[in-house]
C-alpha positions as CSV (number, residue, x, y, z in Angstrom):
1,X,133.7,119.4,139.5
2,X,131.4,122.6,139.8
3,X,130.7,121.9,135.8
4,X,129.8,118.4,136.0
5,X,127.3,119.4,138.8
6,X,125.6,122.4,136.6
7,X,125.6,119.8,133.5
8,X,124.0,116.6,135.6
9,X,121.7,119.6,137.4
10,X,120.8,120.8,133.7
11,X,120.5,117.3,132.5
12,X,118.0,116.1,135.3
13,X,116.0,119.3,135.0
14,X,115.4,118.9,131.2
15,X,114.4,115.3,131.6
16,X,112.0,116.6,134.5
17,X,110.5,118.8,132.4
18,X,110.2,116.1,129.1
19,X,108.5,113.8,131.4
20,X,106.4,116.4,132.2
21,X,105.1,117.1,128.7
22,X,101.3,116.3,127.6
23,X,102.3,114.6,124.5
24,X,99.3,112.5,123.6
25,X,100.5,109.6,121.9
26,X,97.8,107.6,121.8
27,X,95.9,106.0,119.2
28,X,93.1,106.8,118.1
29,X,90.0,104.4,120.0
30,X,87.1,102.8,118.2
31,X,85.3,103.6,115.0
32,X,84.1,107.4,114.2
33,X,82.0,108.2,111.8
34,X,83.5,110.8,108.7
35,X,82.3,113.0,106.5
36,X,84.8,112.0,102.8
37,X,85.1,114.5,100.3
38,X,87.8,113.7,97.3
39,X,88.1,116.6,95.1
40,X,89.3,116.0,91.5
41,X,90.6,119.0,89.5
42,X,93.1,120.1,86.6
43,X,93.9,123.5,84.9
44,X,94.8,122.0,81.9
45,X,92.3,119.2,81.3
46,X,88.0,119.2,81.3
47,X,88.2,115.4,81.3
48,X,89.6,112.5,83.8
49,X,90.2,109.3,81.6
50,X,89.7,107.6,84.7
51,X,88.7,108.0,88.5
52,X,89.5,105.7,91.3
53,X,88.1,105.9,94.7
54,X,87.7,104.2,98.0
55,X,83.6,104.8,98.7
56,X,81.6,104.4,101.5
57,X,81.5,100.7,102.0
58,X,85.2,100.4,102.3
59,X,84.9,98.9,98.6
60,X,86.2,101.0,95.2
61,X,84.4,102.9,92.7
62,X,85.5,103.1,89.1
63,X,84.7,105.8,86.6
64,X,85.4,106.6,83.2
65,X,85.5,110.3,81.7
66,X,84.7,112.0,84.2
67,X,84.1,115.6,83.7
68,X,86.6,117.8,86.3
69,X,86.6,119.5,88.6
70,X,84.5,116.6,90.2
71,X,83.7,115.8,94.1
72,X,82.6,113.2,96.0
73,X,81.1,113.3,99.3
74,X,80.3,110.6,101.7
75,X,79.6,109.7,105.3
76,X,82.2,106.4,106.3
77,X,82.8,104.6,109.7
78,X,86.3,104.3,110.1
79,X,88.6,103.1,112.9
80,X,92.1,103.3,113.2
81,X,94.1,102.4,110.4
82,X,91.7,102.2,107.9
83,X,92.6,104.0,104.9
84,X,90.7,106.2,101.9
85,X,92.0,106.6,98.6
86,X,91.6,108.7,95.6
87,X,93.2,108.1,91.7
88,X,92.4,109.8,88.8
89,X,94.1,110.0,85.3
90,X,94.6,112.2,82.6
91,X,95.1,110.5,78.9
92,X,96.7,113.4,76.9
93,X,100.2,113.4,75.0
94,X,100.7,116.8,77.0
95,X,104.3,117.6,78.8
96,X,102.3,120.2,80.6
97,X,99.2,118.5,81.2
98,X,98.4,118.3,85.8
99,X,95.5,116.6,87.6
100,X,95.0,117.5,91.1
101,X,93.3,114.8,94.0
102,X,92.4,116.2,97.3
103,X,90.7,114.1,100.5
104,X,89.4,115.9,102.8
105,X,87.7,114.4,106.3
106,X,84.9,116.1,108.1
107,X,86.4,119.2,106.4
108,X,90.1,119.3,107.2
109,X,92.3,118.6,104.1
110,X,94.5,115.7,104.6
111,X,96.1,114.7,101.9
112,X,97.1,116.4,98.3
113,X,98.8,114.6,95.4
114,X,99.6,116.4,91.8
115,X,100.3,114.9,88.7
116,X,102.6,116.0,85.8
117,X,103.2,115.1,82.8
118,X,101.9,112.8,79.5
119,X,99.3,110.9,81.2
120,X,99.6,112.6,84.0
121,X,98.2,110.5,87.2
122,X,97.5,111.4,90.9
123,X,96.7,108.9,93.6
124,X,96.4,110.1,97.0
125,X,96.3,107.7,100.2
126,X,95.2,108.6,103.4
127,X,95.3,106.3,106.2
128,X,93.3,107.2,110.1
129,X,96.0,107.8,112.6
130,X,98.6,109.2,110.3
């Protein structure tokens, strides 16, 4: 009896204490303004075949040999759940061939995505609140 009294005692205290927490699980409210950078880079290529990327309008530019390491940079109003993107391609019959994408938002990398291989490919996705 004394042992289930220490284990409900124990068991009330830790769910005193989890209720107690400041977890902040709340969404992010309204739109904010961003600063988008996408950075672009390989160690075995000077040229993207091709470069896909969510711009400031929400809409998509499209590139075509595209000289690496290459950046964009941006200003965005985004709310919760929209989303930024970044593809790029390499078109080389190379094993060892990599391309590298990178988005980065008012500084702070988010998201990384490494490609390998003959035509090697990364596309990184990014979506606010994730």
């Amino acid at each position: 009896m004394k042992q289930l009294t220490r284990v409900l005692i124990g068991s009330f205290c830790l769910a005193a204490a989890a209720g107690c927490a400041k977890e902040d699980n709340s969404k992010p409210t309204g739109p904010k303004e961003y600063q988008v950078e996408y950075r672009i880079s390989s160690p075995s290529a000077t040229t993207a075949n091709f470069v896909l990327y969510g711009n400031e309008t929400g809409g998509n530019t499209q590139l075509s040999n595209v000289a690496l390491p290459a950046t964009y940079t941006f200003k965005r109003t985004m709310k919760y759940g929209d989303a930024v993107n970044v593809l790029a391609n390499l078109n080389t019959n190379s094993a060892t061939a990599e391309i590298t994408t990178v988005i980065l938002l008012d500084g702070q990398e988010k998201k990384r995505e490494t490609g390998r291989g003959n035509n090697a490919q990364a596309n990184t996705v990014f979506v606010i609140g994730q």
